[in-house]
C-alpha positions as CSV (number, residue, x, y, z in Angstrom):
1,X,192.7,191.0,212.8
2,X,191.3,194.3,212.7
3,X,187.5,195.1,214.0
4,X,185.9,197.0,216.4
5,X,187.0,195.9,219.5
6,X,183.2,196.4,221.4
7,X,181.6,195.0,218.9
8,X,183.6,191.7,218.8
9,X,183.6,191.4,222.5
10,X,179.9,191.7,222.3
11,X,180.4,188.6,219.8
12,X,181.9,186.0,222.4
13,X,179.7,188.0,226.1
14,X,176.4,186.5,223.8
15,X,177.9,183.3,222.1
16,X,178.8,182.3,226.3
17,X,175.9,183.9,227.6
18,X,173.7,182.0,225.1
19,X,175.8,178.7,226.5
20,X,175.1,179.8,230.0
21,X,171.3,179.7,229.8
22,X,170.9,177.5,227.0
23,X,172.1,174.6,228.8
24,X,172.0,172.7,232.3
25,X,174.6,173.0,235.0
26,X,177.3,170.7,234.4
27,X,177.5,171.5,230.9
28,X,181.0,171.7,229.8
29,X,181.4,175.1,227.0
30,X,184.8,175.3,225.7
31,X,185.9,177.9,223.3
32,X,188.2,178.3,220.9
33,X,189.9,180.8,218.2
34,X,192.1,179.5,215.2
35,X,193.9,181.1,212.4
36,X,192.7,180.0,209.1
37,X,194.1,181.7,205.6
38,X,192.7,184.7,205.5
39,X,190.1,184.2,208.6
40,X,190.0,184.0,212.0
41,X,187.4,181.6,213.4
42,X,185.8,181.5,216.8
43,X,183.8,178.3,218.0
44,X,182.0,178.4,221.1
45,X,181.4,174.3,221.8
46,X,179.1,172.6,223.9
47,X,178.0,169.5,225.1
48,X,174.4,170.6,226.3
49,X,171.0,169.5,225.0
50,X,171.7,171.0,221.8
51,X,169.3,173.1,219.4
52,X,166.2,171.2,218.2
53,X,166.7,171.0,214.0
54,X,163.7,172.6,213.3
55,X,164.9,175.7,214.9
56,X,168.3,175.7,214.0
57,X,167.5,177.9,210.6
58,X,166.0,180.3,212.8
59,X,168.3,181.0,215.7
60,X,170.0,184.6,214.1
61,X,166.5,185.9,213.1
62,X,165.5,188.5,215.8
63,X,163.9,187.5,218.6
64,X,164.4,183.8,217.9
65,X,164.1,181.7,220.9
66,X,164.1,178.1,221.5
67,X,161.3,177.6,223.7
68,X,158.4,179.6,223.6
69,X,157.7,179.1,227.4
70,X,160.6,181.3,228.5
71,X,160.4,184.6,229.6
72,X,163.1,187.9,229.4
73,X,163.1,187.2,233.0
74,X,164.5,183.9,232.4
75,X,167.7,185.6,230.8
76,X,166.5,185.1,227.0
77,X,165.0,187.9,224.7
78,X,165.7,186.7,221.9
79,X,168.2,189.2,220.1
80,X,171.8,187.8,221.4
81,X,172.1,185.5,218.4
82,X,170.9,187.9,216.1
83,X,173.1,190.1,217.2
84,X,176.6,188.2,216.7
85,X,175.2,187.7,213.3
86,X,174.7,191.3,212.6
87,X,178.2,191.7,213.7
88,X,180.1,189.3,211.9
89,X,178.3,190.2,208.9
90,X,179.3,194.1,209.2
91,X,182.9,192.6,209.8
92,X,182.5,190.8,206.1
93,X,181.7,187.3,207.9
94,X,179.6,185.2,209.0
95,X,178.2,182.2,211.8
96,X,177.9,178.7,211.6
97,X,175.8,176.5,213.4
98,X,175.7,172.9,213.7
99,X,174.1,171.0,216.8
100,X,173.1,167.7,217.8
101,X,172.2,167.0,220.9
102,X,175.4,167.0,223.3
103,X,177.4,168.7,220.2
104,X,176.7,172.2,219.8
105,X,179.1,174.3,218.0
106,X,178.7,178.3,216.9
107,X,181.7,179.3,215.0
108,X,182.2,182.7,213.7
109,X,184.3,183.3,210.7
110,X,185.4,186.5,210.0
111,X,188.2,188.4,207.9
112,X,191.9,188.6,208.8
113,X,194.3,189.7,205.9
114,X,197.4,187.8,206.2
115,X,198.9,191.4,206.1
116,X,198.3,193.0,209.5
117,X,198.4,196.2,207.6
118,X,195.8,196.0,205.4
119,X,192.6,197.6,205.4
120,X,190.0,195.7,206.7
121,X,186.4,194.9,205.1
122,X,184.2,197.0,207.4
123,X,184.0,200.6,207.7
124,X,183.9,202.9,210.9
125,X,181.2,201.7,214.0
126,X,179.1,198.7,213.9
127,X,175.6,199.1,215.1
128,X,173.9,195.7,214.3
């Protein structure tokens, strides 16, 4: 596929970071990228504590965060998954959520012509 290459590494830093201080020590985060027709889709899986379903509509608004105790200084502002979604969606796709507790999975879906030469959906830099 075709992107900008900072962007989509800024894509999987905040889907693991988000694992990393989202869930206890132990937790097992396993990643994944498969070819789809026409998309490429990255799921970032774990088997942590999961997102609570009233929040789950919320968690790509800005400055979303699951527990209103925690600080910036505990690692969360608020922005990462607002962020991937702002990317995705300036790459023509998009991010999936589904979570239960010990079954968390953030997929993002985005664009991949089947012909490596084609031009892709976004245009020039993405600033999300």
């Amino acid at each position: 596929m075709r992107g900008d290459s900072a962007r989509l590494h800024q894509i999987v830093a905040n889907l693991l970071g988000n694992a990393r201080v989202h869930t206890l020590p132990g937790t097992t985060v396993l990643t994944s990228i498969s070819r789809e027709p026409g998309t490429v889709r990255l799921s970032v899986h774990d088997d942590g504590p999961g997102v609570p379903e009233a929040q789950q509509a919320k968690v790509f608004q800005r400055f979303a965060r699951g527990d209103s105790a925690r600080s910036r200084t505990g690692g969360s502002t608020g922005l990462g998954l607002s962020i991937v979604a702002a990317v995705a969606s300036a790459h023509g796709g998009s991010v999936q959520l589904t979570s239960t507790p010990g079954d968390t999975v953030f997929s993002v879906v985005l664009p991949a012509p089947d012909d490596a030469s084609s031009t892709p959906r976004w245009a020039g830099r993405v600033t999300p």
